[in-house]
N, CA, C and O atoms as CSV, one atom per row, in Angstrom:
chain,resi,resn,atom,element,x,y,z
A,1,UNK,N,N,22.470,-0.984,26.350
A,1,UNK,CA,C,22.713,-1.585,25.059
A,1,UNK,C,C,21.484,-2.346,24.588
A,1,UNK,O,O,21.075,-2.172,23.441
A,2,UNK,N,N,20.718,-3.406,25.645
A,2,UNK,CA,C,20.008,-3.606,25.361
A,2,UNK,C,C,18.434,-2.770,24.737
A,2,UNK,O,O,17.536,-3.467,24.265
A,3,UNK,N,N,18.362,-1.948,24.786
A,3,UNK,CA,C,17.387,-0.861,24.319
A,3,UNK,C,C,18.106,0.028,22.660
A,3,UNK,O,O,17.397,0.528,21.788
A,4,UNK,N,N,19.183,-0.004,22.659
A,4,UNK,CA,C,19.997,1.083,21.933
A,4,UNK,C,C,20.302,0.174,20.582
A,4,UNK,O,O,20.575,0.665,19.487
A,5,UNK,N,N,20.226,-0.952,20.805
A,5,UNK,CA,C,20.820,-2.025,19.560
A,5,UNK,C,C,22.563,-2.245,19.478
A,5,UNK,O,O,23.311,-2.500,20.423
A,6,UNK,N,N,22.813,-2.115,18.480
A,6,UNK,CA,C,24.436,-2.276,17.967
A,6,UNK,C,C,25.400,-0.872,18.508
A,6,UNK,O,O,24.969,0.270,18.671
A,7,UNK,N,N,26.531,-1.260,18.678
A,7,UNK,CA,C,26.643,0.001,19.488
A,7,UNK,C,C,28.517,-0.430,19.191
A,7,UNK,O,O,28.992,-1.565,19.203
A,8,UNK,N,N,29.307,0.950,18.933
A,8,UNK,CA,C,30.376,0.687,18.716
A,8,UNK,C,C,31.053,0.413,20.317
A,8,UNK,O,O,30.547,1.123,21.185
A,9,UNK,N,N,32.195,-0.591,20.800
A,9,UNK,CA,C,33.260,-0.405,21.927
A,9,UNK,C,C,32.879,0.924,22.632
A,9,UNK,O,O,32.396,0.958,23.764
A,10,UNK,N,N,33.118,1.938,21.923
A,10,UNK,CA,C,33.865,3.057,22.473
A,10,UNK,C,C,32.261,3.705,23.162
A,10,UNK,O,O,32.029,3.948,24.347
A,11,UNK,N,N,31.434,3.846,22.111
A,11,UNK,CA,C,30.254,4.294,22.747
A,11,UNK,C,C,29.578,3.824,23.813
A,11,UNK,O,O,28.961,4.573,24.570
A,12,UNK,N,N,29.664,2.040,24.015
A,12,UNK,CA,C,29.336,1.163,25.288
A,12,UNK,C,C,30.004,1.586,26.407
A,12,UNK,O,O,29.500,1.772,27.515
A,13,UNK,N,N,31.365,1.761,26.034
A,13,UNK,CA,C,32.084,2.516,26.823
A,13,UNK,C,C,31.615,3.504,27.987
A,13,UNK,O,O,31.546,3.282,29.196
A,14,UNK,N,N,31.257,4.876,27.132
A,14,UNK,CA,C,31.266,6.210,27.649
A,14,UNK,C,C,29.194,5.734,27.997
A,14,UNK,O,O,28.748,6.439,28.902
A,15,UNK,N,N,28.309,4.900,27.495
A,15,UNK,CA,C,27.257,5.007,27.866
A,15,UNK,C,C,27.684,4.447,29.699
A,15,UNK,O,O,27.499,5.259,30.605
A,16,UNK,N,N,28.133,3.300,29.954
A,16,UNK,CA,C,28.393,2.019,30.865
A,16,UNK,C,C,29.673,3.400,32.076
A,16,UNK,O,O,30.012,3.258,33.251
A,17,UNK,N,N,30.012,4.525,31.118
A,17,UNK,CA,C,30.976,5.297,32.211
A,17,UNK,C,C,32.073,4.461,32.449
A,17,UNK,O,O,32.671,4.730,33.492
A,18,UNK,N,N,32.512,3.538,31.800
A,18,UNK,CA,C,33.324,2.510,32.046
A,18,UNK,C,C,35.067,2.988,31.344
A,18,UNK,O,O,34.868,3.713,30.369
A,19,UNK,N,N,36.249,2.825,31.526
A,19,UNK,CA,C,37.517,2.973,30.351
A,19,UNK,C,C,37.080,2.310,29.439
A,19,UNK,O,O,35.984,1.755,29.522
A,20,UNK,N,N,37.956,2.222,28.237
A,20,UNK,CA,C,37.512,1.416,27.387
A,20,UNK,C,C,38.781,0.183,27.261
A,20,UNK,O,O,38.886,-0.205,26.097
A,21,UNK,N,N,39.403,-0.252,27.883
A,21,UNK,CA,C,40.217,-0.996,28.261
A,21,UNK,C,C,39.379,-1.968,28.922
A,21,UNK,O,O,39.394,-3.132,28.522
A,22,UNK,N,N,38.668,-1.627,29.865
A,22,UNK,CA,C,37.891,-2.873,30.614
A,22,UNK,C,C,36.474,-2.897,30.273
A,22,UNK,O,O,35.562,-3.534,30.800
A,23,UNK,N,N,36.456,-1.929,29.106
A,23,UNK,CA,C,34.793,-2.251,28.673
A,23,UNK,C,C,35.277,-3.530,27.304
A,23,UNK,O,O,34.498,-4.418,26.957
A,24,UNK,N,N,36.396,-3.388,26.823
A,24,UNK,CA,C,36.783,-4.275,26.059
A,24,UNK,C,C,37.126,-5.589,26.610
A,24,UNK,O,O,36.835,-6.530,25.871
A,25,UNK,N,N,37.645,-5.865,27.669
A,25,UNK,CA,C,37.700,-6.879,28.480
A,25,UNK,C,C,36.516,-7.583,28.711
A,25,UNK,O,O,36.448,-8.808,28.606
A,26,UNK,N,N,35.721,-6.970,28.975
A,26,UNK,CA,C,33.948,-7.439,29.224
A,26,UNK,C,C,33.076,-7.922,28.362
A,26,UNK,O,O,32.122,-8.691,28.469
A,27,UNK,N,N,33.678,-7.202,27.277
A,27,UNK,CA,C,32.754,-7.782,25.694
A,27,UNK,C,C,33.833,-9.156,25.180
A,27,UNK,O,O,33.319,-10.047,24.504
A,28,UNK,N,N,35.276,-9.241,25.536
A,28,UNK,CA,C,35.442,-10.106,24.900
A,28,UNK,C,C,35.261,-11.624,26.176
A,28,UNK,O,O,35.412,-12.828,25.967
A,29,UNK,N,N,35.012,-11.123,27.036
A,29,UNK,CA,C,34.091,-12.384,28.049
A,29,UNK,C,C,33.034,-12.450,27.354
A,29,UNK,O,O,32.949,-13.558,26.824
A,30,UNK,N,N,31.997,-11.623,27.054
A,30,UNK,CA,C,30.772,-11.741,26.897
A,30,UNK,C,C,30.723,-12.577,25.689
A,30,UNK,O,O,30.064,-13.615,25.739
A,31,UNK,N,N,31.465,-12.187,24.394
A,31,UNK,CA,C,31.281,-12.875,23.383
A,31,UNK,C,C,31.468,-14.440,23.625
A,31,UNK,O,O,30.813,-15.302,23.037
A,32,UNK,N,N,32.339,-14.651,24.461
A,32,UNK,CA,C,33.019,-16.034,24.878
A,32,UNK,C,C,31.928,-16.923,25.231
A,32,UNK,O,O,31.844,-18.128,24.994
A,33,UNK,N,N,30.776,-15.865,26.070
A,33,UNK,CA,C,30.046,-16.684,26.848
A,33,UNK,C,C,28.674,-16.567,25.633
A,33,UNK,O,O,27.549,-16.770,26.091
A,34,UNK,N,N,28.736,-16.405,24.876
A,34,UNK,CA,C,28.016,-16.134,23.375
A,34,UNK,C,C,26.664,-15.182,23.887
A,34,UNK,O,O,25.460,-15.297,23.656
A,35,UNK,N,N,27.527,-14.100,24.766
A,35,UNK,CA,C,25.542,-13.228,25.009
A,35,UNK,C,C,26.189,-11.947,23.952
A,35,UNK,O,O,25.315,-11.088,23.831
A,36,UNK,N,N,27.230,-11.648,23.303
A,36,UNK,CA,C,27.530,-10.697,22.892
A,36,UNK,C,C,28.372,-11.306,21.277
A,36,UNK,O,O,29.277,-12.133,21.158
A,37,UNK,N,N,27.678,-10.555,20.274
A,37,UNK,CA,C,28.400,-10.616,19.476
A,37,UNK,C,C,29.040,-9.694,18.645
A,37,UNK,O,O,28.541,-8.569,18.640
A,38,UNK,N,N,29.956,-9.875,17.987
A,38,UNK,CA,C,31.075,-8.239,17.236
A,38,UNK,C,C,30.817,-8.505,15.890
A,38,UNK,O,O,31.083,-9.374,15.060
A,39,UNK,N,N,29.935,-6.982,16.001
A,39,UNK,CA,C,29.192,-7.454,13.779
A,39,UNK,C,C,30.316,-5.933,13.245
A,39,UNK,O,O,30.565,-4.793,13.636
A,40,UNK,N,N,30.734,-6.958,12.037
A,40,UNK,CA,C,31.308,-6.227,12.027
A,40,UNK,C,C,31.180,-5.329,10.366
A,40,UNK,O,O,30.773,-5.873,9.339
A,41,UNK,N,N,31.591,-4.022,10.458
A,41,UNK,CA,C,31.312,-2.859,9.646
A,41,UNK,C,C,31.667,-2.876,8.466
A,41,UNK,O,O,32.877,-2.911,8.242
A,42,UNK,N,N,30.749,-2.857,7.386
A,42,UNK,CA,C,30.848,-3.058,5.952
A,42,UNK,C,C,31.861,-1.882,5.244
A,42,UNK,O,O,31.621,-0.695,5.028
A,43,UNK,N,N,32.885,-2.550,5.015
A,43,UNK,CA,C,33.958,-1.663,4.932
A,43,UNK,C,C,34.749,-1.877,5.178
A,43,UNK,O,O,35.449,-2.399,4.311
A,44,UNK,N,N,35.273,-1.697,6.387
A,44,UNK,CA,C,35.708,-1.559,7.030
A,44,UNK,C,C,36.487,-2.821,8.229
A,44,UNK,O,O,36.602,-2.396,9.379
A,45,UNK,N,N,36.768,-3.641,8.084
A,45,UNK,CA,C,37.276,-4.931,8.864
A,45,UNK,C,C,37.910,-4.732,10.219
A,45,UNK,O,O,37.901,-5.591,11.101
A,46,UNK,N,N,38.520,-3.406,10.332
A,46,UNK,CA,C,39.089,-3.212,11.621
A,46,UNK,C,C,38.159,-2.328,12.466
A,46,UNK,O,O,38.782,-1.760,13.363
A,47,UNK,N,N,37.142,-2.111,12.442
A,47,UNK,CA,C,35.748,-1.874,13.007
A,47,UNK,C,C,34.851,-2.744,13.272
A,47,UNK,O,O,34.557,-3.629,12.469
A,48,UNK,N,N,34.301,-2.614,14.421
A,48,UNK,CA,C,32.820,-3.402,14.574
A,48,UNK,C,C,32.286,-2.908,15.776
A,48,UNK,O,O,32.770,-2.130,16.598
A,49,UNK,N,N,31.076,-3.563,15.736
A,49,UNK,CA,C,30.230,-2.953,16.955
A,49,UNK,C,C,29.883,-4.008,17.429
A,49,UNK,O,O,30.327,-5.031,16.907
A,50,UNK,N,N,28.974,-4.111,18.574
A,50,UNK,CA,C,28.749,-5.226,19.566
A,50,UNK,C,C,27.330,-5.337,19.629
A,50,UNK,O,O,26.612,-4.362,19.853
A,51,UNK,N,N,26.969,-6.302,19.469
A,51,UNK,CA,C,24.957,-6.625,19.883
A,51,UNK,C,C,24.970,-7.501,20.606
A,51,UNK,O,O,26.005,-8.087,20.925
A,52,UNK,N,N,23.305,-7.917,21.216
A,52,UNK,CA,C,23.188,-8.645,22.283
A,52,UNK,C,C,23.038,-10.142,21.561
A,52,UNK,O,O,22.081,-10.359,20.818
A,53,UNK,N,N,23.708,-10.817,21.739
A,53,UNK,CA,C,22.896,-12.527,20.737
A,53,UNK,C,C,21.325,-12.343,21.194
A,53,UNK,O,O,20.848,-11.263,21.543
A,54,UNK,N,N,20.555,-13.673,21.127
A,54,UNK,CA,C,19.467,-14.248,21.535
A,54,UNK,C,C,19.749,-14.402,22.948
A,54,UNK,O,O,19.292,-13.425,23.540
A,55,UNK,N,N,20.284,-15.180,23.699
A,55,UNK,CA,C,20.798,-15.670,24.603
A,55,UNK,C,C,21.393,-14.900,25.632
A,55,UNK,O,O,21.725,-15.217,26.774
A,56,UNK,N,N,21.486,-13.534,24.844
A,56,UNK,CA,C,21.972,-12.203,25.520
A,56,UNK,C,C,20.979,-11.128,26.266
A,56,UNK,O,O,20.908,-10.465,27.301
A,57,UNK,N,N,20.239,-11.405,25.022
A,57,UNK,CA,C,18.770,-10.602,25.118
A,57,UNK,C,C,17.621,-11.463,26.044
A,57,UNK,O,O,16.630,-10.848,26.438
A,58,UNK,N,N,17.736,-12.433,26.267
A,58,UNK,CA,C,17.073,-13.512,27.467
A,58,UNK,C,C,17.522,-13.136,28.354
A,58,UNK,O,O,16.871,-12.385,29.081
A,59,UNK,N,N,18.821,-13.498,28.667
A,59,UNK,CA,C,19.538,-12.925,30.234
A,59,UNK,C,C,19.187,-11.343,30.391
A,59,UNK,O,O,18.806,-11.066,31.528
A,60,UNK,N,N,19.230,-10.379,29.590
A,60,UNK,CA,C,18.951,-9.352,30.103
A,60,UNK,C,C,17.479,-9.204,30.475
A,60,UNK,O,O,17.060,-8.579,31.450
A,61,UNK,N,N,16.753,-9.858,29.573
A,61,UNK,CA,C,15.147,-9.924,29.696
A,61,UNK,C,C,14.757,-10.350,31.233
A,61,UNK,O,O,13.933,-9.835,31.988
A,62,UNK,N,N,15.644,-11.484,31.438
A,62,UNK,CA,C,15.252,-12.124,32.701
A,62,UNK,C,C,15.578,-11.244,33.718
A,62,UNK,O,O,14.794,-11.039,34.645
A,63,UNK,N,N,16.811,-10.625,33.626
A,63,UNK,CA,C,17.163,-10.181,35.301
A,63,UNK,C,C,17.787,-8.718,35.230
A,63,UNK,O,O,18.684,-8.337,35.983
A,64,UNK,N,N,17.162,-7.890,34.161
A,64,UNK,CA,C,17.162,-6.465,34.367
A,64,UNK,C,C,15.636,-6.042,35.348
A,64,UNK,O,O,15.640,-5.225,36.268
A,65,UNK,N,N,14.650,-6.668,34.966
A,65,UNK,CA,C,13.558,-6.474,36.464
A,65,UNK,C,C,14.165,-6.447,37.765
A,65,UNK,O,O,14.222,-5.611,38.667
A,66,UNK,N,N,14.591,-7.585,37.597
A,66,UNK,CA,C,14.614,-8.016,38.916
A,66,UNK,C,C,15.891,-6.933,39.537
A,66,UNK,O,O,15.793,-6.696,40.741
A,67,UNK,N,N,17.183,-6.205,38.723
A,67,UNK,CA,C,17.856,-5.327,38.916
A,67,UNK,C,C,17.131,-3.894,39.616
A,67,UNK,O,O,17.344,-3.225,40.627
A,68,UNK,N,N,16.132,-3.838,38.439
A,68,UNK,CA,C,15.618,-2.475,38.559
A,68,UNK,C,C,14.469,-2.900,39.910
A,68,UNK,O,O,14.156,-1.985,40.671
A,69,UNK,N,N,14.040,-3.930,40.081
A,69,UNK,CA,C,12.946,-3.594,41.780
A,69,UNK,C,C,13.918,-3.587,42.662
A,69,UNK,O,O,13.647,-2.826,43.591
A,70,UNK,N,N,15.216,-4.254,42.799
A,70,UNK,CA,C,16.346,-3.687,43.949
A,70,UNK,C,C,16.515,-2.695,44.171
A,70,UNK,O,O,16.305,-2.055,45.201
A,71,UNK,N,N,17.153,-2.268,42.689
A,71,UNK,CA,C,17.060,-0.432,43.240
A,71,UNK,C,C,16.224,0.229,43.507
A,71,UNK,O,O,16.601,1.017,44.374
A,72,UNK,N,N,14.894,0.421,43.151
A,72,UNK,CA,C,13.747,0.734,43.773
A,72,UNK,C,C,13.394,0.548,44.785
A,72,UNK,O,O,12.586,1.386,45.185
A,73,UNK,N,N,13.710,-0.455,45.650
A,73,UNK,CA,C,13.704,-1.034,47.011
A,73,UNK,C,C,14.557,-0.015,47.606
A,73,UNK,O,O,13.914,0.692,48.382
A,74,UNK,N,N,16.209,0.411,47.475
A,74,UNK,CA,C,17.187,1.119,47.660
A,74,UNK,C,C,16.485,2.456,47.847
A,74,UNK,O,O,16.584,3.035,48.929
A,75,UNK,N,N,15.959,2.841,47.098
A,75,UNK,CA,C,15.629,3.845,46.853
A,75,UNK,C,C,14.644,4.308,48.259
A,75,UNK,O,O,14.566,5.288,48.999
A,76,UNK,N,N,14.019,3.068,48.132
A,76,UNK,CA,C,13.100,3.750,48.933
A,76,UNK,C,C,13.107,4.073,50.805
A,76,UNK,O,O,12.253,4.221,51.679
A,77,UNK,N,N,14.612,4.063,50.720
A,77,UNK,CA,C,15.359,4.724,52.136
A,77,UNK,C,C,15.064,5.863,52.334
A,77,UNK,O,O,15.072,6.186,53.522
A,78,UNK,N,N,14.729,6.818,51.440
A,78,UNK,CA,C,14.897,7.993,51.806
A,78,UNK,C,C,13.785,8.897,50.852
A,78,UNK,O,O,13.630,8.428,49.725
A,79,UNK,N,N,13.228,9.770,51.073
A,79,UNK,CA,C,11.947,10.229,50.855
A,79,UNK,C,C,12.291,11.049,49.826
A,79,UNK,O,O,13.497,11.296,49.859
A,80,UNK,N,N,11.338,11.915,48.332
A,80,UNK,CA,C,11.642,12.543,47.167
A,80,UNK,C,C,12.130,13.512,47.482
A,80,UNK,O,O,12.619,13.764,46.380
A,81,UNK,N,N,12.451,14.368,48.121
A,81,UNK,CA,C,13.212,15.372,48.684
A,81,UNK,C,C,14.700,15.213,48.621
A,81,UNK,O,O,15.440,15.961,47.982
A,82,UNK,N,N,15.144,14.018,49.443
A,82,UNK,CA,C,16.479,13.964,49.432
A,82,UNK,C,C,16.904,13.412,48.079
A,82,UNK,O,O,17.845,13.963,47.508
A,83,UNK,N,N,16.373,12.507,47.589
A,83,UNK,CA,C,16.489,12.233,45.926
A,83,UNK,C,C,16.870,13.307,45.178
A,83,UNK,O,O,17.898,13.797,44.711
A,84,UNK,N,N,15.873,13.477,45.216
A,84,UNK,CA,C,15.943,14.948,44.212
A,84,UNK,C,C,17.243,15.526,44.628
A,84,UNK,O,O,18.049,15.860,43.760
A,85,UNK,N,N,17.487,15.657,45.776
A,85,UNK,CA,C,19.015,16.821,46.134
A,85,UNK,C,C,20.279,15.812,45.621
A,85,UNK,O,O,21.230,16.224,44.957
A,86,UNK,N,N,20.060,14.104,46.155
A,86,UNK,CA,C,20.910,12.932,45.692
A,86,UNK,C,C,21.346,13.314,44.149
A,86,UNK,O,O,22.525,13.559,43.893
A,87,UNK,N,N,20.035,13.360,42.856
A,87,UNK,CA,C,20.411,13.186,41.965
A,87,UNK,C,C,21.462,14.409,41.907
A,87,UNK,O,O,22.681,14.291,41.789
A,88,UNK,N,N,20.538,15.916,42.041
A,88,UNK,CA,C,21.772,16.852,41.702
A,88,UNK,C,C,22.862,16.887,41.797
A,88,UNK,O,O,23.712,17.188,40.959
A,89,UNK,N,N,23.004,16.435,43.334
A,89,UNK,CA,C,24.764,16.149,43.773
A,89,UNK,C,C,25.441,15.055,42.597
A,89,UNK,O,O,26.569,15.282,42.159
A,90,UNK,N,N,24.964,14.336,42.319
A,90,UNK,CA,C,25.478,12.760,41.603
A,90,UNK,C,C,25.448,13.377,40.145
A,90,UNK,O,O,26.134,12.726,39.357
A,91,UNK,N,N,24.813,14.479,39.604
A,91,UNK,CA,C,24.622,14.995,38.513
A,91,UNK,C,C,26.086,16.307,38.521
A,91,UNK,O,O,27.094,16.212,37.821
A,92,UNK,N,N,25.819,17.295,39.388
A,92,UNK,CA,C,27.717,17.755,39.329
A,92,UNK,C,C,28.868,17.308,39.321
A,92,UNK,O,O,29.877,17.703,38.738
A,93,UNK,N,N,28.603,16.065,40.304
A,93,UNK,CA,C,29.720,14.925,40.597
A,93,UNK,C,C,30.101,14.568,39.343
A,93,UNK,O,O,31.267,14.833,39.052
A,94,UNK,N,N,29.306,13.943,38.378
A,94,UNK,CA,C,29.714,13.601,37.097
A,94,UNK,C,C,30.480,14.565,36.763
A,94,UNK,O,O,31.682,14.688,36.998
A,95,UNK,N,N,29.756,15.283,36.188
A,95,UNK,CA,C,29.906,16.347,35.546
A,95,UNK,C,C,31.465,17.276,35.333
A,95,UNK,O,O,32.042,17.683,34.324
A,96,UNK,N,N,31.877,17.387,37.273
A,96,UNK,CA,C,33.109,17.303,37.346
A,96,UNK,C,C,34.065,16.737,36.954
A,96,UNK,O,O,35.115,17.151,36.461
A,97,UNK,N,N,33.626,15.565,37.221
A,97,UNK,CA,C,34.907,14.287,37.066
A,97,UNK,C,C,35.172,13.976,35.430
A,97,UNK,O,O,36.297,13.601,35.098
A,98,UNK,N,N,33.964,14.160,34.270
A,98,UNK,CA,C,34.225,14.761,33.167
A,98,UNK,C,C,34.826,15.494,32.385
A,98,UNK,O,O,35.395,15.342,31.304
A,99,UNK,N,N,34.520,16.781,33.451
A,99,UNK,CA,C,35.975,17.917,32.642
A,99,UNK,C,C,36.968,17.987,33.212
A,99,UNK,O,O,37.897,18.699,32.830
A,100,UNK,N,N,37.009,16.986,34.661
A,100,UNK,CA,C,38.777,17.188,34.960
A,100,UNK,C,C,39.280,15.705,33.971
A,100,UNK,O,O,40.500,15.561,33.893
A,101,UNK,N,N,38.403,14.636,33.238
A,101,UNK,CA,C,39.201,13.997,32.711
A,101,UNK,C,C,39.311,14.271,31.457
A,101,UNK,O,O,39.868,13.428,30.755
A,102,UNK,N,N,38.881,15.344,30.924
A,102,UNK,CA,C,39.218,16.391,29.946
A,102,UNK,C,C,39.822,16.765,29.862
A,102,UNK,O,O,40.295,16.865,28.729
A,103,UNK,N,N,40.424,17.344,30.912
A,103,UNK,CA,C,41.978,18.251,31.211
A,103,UNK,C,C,42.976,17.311,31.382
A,103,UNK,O,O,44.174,17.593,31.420
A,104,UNK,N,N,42.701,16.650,31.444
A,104,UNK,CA,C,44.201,15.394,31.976
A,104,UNK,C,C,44.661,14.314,30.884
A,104,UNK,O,O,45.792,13.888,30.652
A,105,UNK,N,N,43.190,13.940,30.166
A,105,UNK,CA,C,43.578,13.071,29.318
A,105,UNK,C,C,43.952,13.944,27.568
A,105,UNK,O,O,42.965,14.544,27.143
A,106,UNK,N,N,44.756,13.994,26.983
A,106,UNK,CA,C,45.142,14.621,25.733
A,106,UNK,C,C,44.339,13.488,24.755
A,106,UNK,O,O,44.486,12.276,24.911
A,107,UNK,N,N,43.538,14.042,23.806
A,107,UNK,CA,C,43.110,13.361,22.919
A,107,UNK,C,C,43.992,13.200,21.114
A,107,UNK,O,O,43.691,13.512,19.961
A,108,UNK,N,N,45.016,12.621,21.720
A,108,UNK,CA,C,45.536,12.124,20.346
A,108,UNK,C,C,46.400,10.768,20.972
A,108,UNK,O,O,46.593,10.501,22.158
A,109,UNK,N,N,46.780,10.124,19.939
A,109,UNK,CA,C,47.371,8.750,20.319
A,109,UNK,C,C,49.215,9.128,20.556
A,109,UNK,O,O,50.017,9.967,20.146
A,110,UNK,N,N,49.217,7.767,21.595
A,110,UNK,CA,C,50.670,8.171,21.902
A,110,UNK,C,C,51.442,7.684,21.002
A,110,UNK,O,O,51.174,6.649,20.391
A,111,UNK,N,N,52.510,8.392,20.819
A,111,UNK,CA,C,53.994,8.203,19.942
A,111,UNK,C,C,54.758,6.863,20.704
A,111,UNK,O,O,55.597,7.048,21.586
A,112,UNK,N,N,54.447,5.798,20.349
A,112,UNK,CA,C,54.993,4.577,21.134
A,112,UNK,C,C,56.580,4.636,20.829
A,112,UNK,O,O,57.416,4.555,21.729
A,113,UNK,N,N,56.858,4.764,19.651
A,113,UNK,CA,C,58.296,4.915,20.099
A,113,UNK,C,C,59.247,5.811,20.676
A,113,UNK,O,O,60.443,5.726,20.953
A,114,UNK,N,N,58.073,6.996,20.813
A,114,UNK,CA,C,59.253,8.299,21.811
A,114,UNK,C,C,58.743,7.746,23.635
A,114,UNK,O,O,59.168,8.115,24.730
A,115,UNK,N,N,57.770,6.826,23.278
A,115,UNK,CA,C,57.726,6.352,25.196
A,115,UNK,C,C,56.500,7.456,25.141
A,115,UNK,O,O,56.396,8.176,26.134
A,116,UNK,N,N,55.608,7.638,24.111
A,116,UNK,CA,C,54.595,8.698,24.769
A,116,UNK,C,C,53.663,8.353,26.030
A,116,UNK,O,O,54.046,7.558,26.889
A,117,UNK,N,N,52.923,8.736,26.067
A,117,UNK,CA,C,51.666,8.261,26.943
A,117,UNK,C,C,50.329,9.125,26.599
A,117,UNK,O,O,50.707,10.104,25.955
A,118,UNK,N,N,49.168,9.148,26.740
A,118,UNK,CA,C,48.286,9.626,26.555
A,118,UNK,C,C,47.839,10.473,27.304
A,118,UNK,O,O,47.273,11.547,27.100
A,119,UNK,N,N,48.241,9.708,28.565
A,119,UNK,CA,C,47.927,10.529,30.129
A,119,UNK,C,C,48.969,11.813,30.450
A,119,UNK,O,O,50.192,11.693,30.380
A,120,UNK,N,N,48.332,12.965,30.787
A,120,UNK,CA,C,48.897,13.725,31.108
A,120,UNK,C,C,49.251,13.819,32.655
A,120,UNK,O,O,48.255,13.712,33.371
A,121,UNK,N,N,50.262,13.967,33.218
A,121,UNK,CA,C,49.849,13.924,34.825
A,121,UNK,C,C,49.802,15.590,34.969
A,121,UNK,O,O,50.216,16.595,34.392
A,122,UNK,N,N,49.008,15.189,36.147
A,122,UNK,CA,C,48.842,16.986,37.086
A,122,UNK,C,C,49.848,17.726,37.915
A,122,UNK,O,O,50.287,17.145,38.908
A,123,UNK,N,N,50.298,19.017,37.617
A,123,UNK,CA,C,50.955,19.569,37.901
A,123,UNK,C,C,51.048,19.753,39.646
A,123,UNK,O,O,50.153,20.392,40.199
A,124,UNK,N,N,52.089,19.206,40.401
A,124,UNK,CA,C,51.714,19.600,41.727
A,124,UNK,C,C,52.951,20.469,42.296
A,124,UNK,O,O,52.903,20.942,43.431
């Protein structure tokens, strides 16, 4: 987010790989703690997107380095070879877990008063 600017819920969401149930949970801590604020869409009032405050953009300034030499440290367990095979695996892995939550989740909203649900369960 910090690189990307303003960014709707849903897109922080699917960037962060996160539901959007607890990516919403997180922004409305964040706003609380004033590193996040909800600007909201000319037009439109029941829309908005999320940016970093000042105070947001400091904390990330400060200790996304220091994030990224950990993992680099991490990293450096194991030599470019196995990486390289790491990412691929971690790159299908996604990938999978994508289109089976494709198949499972129905993309339209549930009928709250027939008791819908969104979730489909799997046939066993």
């Amino acid at each position: 987010m910090a690189a990307r600017g303003e960014l709707s819920p849903s897109a922080l969401a699917d960037e962060a790989q996160l539901d959007r149930p607890r990516t919403s949970r997180a922004i409305g801590a964040l706003v609380a703690k004033g590193l996040l604020v909800r600007v909201p869409l000319p037009g439109d009032a029941r829309q908005a997107r999320v940016a970093l405050t000042g105070a947001g953009r400091q904390l990330h300034d400060e200790v996304f380095p220091q994030v990224a030499a950990i993992n680099q440290a991490v990293l450096q367990a194991v030599d470019d070879r196995a990486l390289r095979q790491l990412d691929r695996l971690l790159t299908a892995l996604t990938a999978r877990a994508r289109a089976l939550n494709a198949e499972l989740v129905q993309d339209v909203r549930a009928d709250r008063r027939a008791g819908g649900s969104r979730r489909v369960r799997p046939q066993r």
